[in-house]
TORKOL-4160 file (C-alpha; in steps of 0.2 Angstrom, whole numbers, padded with zeros to 4 digits, m for minus):
239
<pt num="1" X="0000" Y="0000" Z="0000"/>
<pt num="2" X="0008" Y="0018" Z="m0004"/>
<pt num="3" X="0010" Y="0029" Z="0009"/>
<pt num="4" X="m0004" Y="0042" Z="0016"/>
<pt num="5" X="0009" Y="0057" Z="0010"/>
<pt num="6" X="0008" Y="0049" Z="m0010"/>
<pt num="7" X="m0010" Y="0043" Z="m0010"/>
<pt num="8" X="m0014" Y="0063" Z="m0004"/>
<pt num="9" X="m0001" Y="0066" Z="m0017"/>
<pt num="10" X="m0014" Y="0058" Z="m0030"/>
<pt num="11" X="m0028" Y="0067" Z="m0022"/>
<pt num="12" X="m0019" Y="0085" Z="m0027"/>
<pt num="13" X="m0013" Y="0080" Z="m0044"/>
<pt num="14" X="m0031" Y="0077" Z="m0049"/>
<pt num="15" X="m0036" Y="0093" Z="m0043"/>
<pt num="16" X="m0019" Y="0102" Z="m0053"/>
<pt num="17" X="m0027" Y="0092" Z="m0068"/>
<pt num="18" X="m0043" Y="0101" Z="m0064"/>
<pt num="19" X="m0036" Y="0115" Z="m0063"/>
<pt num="20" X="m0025" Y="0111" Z="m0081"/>
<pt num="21" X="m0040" Y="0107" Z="m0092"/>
<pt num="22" X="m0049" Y="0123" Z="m0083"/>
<pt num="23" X="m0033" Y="0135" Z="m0089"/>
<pt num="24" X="m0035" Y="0128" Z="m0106"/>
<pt num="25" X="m0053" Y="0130" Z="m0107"/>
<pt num="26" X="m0049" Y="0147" Z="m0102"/>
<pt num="27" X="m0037" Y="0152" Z="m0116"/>
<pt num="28" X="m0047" Y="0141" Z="m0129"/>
<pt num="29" X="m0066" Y="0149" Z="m0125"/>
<pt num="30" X="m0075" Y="0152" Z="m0141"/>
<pt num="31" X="m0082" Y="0166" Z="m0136"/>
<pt num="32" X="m0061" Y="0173" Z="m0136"/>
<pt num="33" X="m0063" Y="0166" Z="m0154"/>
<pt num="34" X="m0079" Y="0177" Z="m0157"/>
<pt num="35" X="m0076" Y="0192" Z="m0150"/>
<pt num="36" X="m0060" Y="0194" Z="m0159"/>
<pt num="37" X="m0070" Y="0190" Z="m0173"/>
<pt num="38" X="m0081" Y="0203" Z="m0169"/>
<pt num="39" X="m0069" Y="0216" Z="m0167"/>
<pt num="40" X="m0063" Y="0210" Z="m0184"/>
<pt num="41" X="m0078" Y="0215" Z="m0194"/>
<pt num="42" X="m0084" Y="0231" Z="m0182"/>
<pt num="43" X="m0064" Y="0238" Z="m0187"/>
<pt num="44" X="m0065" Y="0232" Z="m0205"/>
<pt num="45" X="m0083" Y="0242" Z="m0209"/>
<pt num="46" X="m0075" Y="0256" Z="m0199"/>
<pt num="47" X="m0061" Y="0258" Z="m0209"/>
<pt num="48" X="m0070" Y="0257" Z="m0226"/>
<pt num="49" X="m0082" Y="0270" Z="m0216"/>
<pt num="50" X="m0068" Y="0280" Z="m0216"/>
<pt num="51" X="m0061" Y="0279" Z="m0233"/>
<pt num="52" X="m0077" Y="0283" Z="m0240"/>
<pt num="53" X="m0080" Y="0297" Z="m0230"/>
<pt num="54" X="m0064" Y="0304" Z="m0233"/>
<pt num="55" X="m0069" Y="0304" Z="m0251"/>
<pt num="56" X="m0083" Y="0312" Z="m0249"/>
<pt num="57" X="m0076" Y="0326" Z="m0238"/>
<pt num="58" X="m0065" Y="0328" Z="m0254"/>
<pt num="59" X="m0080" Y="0328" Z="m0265"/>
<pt num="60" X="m0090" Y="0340" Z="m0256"/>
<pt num="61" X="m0074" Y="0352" Z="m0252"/>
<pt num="62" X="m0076" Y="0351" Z="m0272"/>
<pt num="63" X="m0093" Y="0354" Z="m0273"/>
<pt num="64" X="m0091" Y="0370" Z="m0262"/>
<pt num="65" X="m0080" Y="0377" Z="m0269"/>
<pt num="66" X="m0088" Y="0375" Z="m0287"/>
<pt num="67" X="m0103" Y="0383" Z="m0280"/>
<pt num="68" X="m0093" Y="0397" Z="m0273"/>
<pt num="69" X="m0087" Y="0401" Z="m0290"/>
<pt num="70" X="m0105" Y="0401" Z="m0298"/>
<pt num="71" X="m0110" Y="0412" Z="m0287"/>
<pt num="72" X="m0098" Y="0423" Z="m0291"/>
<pt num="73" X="m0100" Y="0423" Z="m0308"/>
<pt num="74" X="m0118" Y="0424" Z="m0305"/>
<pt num="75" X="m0115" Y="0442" Z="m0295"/>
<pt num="76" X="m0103" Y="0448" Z="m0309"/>
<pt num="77" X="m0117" Y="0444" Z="m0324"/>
<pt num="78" X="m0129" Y="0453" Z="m0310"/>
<pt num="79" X="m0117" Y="0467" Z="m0310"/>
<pt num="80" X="m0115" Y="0469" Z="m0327"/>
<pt num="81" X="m0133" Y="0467" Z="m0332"/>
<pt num="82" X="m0137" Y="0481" Z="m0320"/>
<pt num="83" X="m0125" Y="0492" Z="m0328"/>
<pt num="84" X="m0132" Y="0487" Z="m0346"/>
<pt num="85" X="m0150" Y="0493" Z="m0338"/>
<pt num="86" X="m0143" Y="0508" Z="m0331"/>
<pt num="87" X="m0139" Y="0527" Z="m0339"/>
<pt num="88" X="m0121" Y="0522" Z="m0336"/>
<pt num="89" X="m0121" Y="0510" Z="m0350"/>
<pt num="90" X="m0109" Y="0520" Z="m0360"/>
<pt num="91" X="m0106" Y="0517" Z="m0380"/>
<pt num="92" X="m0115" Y="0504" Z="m0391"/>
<pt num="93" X="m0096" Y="0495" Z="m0389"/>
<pt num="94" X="m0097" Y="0496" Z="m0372"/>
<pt num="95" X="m0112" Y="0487" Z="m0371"/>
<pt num="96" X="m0108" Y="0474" Z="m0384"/>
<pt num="97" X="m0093" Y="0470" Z="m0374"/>
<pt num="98" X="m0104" Y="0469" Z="m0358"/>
<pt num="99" X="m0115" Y="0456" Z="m0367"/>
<pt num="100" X="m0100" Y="0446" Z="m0375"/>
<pt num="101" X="m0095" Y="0446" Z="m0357"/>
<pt num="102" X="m0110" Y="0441" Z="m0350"/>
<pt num="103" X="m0110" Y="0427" Z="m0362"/>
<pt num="104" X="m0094" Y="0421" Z="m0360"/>
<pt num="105" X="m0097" Y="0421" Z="m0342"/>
<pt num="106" X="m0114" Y="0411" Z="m0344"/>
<pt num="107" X="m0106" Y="0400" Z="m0353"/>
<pt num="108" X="m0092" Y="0396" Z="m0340"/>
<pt num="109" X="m0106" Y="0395" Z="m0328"/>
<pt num="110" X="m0111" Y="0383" Z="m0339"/>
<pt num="111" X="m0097" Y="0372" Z="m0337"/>
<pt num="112" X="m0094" Y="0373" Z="m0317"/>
<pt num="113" X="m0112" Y="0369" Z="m0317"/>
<pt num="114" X="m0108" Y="0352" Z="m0327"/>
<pt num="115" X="m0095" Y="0351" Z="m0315"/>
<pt num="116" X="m0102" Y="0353" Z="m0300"/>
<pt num="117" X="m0115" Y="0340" Z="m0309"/>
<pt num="118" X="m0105" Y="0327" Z="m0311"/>
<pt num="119" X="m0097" Y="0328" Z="m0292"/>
<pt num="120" X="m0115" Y="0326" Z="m0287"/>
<pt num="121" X="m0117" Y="0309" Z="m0296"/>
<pt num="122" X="m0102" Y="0304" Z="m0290"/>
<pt num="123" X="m0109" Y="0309" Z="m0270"/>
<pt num="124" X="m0123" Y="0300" Z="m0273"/>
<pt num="125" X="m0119" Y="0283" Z="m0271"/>
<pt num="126" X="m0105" Y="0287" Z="m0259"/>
<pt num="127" X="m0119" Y="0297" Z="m0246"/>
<pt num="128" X="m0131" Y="0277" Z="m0251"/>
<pt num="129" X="m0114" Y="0265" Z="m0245"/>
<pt num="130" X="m0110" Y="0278" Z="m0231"/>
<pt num="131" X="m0131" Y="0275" Z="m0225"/>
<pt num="132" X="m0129" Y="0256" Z="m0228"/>
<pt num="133" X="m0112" Y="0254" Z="m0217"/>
<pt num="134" X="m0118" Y="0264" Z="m0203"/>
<pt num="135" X="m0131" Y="0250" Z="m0202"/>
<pt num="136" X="m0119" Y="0237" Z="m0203"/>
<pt num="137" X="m0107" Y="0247" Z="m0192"/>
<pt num="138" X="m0122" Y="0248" Z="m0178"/>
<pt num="139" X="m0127" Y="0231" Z="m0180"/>
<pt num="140" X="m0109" Y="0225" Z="m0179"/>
<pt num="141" X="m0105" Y="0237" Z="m0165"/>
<pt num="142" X="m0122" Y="0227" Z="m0155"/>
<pt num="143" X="m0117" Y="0211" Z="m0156"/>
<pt num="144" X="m0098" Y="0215" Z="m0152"/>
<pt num="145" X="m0105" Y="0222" Z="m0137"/>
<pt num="146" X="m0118" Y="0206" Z="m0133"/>
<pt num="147" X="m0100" Y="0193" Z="m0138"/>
<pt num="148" X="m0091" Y="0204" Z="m0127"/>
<pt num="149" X="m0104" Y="0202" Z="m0112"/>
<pt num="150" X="m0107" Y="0180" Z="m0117"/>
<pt num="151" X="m0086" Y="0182" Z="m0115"/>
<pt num="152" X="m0088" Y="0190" Z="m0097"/>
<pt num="153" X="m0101" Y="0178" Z="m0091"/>
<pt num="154" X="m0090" Y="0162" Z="m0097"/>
<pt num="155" X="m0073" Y="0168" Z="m0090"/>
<pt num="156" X="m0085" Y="0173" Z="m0073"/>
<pt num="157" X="m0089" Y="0155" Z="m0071"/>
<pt num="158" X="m0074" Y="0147" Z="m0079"/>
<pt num="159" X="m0068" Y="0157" Z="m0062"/>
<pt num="160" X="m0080" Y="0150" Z="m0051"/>
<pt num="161" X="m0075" Y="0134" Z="m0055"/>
<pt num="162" X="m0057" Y="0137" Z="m0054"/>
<pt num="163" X="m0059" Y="0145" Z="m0034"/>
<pt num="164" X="m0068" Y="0129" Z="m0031"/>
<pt num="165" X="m0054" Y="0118" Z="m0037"/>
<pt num="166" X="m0041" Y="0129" Z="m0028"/>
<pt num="167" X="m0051" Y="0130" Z="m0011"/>
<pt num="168" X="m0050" Y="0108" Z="m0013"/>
<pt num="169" X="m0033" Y="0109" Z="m0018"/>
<pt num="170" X="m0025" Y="0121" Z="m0004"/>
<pt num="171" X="m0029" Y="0109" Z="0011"/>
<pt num="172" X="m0022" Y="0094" Z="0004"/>
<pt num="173" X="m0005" Y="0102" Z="m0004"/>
<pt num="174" X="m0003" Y="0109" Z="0014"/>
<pt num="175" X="m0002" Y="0092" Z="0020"/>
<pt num="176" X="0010" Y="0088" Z="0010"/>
<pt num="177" X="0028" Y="0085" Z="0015"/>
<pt num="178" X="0038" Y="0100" Z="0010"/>
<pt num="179" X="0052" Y="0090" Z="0000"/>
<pt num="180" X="0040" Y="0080" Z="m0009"/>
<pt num="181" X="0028" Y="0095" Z="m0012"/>
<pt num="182" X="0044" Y="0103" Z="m0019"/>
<pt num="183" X="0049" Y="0089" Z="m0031"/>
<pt num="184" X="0033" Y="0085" Z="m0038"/>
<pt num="185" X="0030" Y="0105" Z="m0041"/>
<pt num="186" X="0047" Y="0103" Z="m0053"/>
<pt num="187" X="0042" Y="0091" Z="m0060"/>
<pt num="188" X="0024" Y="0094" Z="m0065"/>
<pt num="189" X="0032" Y="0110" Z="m0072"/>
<pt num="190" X="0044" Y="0100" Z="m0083"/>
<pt num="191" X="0032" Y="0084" Z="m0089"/>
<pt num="192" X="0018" Y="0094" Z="m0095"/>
<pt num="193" X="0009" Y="0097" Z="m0079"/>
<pt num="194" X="0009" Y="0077" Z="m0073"/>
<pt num="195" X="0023" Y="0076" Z="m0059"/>
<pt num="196" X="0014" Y="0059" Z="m0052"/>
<pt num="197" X="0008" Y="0045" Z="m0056"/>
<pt num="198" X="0000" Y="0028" Z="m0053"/>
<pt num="199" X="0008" Y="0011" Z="m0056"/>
<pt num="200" X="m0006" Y="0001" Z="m0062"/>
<pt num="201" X="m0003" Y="m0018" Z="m0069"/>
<pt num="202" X="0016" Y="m0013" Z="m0069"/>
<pt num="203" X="0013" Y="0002" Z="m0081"/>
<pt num="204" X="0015" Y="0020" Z="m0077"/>
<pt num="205" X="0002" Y="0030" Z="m0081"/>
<pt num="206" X="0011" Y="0047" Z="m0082"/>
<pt num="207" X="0023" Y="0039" Z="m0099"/>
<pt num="208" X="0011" Y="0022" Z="m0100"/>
<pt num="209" X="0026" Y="0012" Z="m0102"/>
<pt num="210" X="0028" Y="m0005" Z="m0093"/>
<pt num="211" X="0043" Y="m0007" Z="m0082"/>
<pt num="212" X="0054" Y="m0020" Z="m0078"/>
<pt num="213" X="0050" Y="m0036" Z="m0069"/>
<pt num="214" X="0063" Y="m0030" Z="m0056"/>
<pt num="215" X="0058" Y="m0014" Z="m0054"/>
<pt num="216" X="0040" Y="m0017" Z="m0051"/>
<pt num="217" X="0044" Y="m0029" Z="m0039"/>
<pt num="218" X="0055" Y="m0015" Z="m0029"/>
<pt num="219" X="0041" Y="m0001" Z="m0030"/>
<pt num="220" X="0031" Y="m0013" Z="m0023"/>
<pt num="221" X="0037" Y="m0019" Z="m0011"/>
<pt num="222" X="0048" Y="m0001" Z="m0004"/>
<pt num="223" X="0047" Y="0005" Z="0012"/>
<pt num="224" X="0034" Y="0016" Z="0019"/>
<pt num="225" X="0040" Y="0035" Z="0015"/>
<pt num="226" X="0052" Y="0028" Z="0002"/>
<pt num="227" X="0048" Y="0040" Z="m0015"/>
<pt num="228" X="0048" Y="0031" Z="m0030"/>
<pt num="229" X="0053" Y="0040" Z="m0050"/>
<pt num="230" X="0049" Y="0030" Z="m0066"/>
<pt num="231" X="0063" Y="0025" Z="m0074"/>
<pt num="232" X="0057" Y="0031" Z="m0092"/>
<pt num="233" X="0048" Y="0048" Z="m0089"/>
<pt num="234" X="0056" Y="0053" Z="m0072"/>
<pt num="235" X="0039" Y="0055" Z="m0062"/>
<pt num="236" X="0033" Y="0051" Z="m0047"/>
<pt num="237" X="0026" Y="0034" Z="m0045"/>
<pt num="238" X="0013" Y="0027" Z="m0033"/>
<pt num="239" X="0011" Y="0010" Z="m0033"/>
């Protein structure tokens, strides 16, 4: 029969197995998975968000300022118009160059018009995808926030579990002997978190590799308080 200090040995490497598989459940939740995902698609509809608006700021700086200039030349033909209705009109030259130049400035009115035109076709579908990705973007930005919370929750009870597993664990490692607490610690660290192990049928189950006729025979029948390694994987064996 082993001794109480390796059978309570046992008892505290289930629990550090417990307390393994709840580490990697930890690191492997999906909800990890999904909220990364998440974030994914929210900063890739912000980003084309972004691109597009900063086309349309471009487009509508544009737009402005094409306006601007047919309101100018709006005022100037105004202007001129005013003077051809006026007593100041002057000669009959004068006033056939104030018509020439009220036609050439229709005419390039004309052109920033089509200009200005043409920037407002090119707005329009921009202004309909900028509509249709703040959808998206709040619709994405929602369920970030609901993966986000479903993330909380699991690592809240993932948490849970692992105080449960610790508050088992303490009283038993504190029972241990400080030598053999300190041995099996180093090697739990070094063989992948299983620093002890069972003998059963003359196979350990830490590397589940038979050992020698001989060597069974010595674990099995050592003295009481007499710590045992396996001669293939170096762990702790309990027979």
């Amino acid at each position: 029969m082993p001794s109480p200090s390796l059978t309570l040995l046992l008892e505290v490497q289930e629990r550090d197995l417990v307390l393994d598989r709840l580490a990697y459940r930890l690191r492997e939740l999906p909800e990890r998975a999904a909220l990364k995902q998440a974030e994914h698609h929210l900063a890739g509809l912000l980003a084309r968000g972004a691109a597009l608006d900063s086309e349309r700021v471009e487009l509508a700086g544009r737009q402005q300022s094409l306006e601007e200039q047919v309101a100018s030349i709006g005022s100037r033909i105004a202007l001129i118009e005013a003077r051809l209705r006026s007593a100041s009109a002057g000669s009959f030259r004068d006033q056939q160059a104030m018509a020439a130049e009220i036609e050439s400035l229709a005419r390039q009115r004309r052109e920033i018009e089509d200009r200005e035109l043409d920037i407002m076709e090119q707005l329009e579908p921009i202004e309909k995808a900028l509509a249709a990705l703040a959808e998206e973007e709040s619709a994405a930005a929602a369920m970030l926030e609901e993966t986000r919370e479903a993330l909380e929750l699991a690592e809240r009870l993932l948490a849970e579990e692992r105080a449960a597993a610790e508050g088992e664990r303490a009283p038993l490692a504190a029972k241990l002997p400080s030598d053999l607490a300190l041995s099996y610690e180093r090697l739990r660290e070094k063989l992948g978190g299983v620093g002890a192990a069972r003998l059963v049928d003359g196979v350990c189950s830490g590397c589940h590799l038979r050992l020698p006729a001989s060597e069974r025979e010595r674990l099995l029948h050592a003295e009481e308080g007499v710590v045992s390694y396996c001669e293939q994987c170096g762990r702790i064996l309990v027979p």
